[in-house]
SEKOL-418100 format. One record per residue (C-alpha): residue in three letters; x, y, z. Coordinates in steps of 0.02 Angstrom, whole numbers, plus 32768, in hexadecimal, padded with zeros to 4 digits. Layout:
residues N
AlaXYZ ...
***
This chain:
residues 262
Unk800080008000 Unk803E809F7FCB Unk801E814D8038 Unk7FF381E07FE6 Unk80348294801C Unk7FAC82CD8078 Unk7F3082488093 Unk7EDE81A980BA Unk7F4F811D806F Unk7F2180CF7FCD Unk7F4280297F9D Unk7F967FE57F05 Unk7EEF7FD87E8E Unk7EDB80767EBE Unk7E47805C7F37 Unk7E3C80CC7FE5 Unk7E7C8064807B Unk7E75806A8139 Unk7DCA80C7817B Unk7D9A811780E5 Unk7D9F804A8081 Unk7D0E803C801E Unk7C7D8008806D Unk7BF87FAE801B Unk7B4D7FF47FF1 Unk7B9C80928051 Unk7BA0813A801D Unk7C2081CD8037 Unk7C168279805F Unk7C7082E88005 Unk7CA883A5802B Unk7D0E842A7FC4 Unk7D2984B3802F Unk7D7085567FE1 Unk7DEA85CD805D Unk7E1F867F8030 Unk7EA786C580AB Unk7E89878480E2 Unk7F1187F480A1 Unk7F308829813D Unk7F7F8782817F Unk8020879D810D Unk804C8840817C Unk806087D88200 Unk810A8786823E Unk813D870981F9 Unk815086A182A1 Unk809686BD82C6 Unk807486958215 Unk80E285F1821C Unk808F85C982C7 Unk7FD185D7828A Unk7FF8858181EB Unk804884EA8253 Unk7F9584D582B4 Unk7F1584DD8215 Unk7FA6844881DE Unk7F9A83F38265 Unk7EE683EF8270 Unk7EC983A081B5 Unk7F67832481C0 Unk7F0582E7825A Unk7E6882C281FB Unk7ED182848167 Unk7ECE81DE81E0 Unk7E1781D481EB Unk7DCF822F8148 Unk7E048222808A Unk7E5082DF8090 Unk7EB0832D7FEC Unk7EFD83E07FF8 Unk7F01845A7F53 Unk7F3B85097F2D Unk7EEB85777ED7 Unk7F66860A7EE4 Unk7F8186517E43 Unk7EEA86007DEB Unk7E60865A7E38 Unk7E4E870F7E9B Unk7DBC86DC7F15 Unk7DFB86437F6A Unk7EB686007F9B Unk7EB5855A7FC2 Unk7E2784AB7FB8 Unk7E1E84228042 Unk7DBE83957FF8 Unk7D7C8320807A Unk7D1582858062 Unk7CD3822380F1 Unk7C5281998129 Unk7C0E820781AC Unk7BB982BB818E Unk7BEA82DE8241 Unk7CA982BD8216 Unk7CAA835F81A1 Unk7C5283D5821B Unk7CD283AC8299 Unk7D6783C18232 Unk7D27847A81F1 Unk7CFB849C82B5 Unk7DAF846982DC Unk7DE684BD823C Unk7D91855F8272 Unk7DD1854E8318 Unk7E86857C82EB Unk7EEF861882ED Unk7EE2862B822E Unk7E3285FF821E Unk7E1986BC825A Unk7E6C86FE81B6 Unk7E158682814A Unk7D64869C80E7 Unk7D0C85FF80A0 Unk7CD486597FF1 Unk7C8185B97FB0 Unk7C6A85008004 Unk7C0F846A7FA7 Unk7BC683CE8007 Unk7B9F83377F9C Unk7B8882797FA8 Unk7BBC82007F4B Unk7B2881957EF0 Unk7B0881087E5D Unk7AF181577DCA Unk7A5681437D5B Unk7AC0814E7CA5 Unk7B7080F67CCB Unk7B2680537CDE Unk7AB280377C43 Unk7B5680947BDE Unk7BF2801E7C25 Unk7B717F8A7C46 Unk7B297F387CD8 Unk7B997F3F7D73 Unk7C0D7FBC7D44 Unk7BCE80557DC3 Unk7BB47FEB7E5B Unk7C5F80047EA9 Unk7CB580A77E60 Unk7C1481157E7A Unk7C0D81077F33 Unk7CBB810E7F5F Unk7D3A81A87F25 Unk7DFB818A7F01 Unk7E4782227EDA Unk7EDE81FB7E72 Unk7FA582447E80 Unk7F7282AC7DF5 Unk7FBB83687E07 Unk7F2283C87DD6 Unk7E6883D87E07 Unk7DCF84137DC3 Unk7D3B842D7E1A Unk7C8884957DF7 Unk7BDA84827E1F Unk7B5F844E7DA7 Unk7A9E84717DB3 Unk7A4784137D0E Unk799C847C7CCD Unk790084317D13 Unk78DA84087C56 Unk795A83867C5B Unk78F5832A7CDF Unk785F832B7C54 Unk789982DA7BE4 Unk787A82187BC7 Unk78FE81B27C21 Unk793981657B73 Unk7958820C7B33 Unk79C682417BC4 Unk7A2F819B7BBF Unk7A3E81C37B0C Unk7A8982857B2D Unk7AF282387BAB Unk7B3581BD7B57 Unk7B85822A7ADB Unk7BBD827D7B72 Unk7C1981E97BB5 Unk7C6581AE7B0E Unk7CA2826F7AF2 Unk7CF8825B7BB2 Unk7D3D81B77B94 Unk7DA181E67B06 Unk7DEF82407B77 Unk7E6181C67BE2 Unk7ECC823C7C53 Unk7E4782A17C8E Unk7DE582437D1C Unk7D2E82747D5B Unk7CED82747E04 Unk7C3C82957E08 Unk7BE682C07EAF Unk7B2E82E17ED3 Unk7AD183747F33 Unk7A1683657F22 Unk79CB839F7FBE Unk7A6E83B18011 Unk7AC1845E7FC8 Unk7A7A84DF7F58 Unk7AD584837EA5 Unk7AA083D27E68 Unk7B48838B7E4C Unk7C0983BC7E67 Unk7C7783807DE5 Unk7D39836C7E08 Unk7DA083497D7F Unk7E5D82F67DA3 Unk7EE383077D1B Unk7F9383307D0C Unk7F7F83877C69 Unk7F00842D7C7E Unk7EFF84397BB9 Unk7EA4838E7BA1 Unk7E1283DB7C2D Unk7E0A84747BC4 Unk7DF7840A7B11 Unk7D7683987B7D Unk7D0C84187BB4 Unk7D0684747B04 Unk7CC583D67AA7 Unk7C4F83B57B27 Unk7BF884677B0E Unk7BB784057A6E Unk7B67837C7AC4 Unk7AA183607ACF Unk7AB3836B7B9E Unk7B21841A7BA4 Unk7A7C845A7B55 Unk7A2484477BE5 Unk7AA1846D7C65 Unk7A6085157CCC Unk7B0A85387D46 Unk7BC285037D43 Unk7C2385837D81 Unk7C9085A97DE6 Unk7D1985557DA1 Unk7D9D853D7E04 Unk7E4D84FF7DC2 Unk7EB184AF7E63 Unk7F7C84517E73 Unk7F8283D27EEA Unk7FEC83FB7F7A Unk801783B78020 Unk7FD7841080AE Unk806C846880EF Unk809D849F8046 Unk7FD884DA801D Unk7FED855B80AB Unk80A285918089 Unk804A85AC7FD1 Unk7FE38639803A Unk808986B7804D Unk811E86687FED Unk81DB86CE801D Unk823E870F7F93 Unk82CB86F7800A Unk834C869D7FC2 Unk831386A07F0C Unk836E86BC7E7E Unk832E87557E2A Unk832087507D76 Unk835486947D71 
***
């Protein structure tokens, strides 16, 4: 079994192991919360700066042992947010305690959560009637976020004319939409539901170490029957996979030492 940077291990076939092992006829809950660091923080010393940064740490490499946790960075790729902690979990309860502990630090009272998504994972009514029978009924309900170095994840809300149409014409749209994705091999889909639980339908995060085959993916599927009847999918957000420590130091790097014009 291999251990990732900053998370539950994963074993060799690339399935979750230890508490967060998949579970049969279980689902997960799944979390993307956003932070945005107050300007502020950077005037202070660095000392205090170190010290607060070494408590958030501590407090998500502690629940790395009991949740599925991955770290990203979004400095550089977006102005309203600075950093993602993905968390995925058997127990609802498990994320509300790790954002009160979260919150709870130093830091937390420099940080803003601009946006946070809640999801679950769920069987889905199209993969299985595309790939054939049996396919879906292990992947869907339990996550395994990859080594790959870049994430992409939005919300999705579909029109409520999608829902209206006959069931044969939907699996139709989205099988075109799954043949369009599959021809896309480094790009990997995780698809998470919302109905009832957040204000979108569905978060999509998107793992791949190339962004340009995301970008080509997303432009063919604006031609597909389903895109027509998608209502929301933004905000985008564009994230690098990071280990804790170094998603914080991201927050106020030091020029100190660098080689200027290198």
């Amino acid at each position: 079994m291999s251990e990732m940077s900053n998370g539950t291990g994963i074993d060799d076939s690339g399935v979750p192991a230890g508490p967060m092992a998949p579970r049969p006829g279980k689902r997960q809950y799944v979390k993307f919360t956003f932070f945005k660091i107050a300007p502020e923080w950077r005037r202070l010393d660095p000392m205090t700066r170190e010290s607060q940064k070494a408590e958030f740490r501590d407090v998500i490499e502690t629940w790395t042992e009991r949740n599925l946790i991955r770290c990203y960075s979004t400095m550089g790729t977006r102005g309203d947010v600075d950093f993602l902690v993905w968390q995925v979990s058997y127990d609802l309860d498990d994320l509300q305690r790790m954002a009160g502990e979260l919150l709870g630090t130093e830091l937390a009272g420099w940080l803003t959560t601009p946006f946070s998504y809640l999801s679950q994972t769920k069987h889905s009514n199209y993969v299985e009637k595309y790939s054939g029978p049996g396919r879906d009924k292990f992947t869907r309900l339990s996550l395994a976020p990859g080594e790959h170095k870049y994430l992409f994840v939005y919300p999705l809300t579909k029109a409520r004319e999608w829902y209206g149409l006959p069931k044969d014409e939907r699996q139709q749209a989205m099988n075109q939409h799954m043949a369009i994705g599959h021809t896309y091999g480094s790009v990997k889909l995780n698809t998470t539901y919302s109905f009832g639980l957040d204000d979108q339908e569905f978060v999509l995060a998107f793992e791949t170490d190339e962004p340009g085959d995301f970008l080509d993916l997303v432009q063919e599927l604006r031609g597909s029957v389903s895109s027509a009847y998608t209502l929301t999918d933004v905000p985008i957000f564009t994230c690098a996979q990071t280990t804790p420590g170094e998603m914080l130091e991201a927050l106020a790097r030091s020029r100190r030492g660098a080689e200027v014009g290198a």
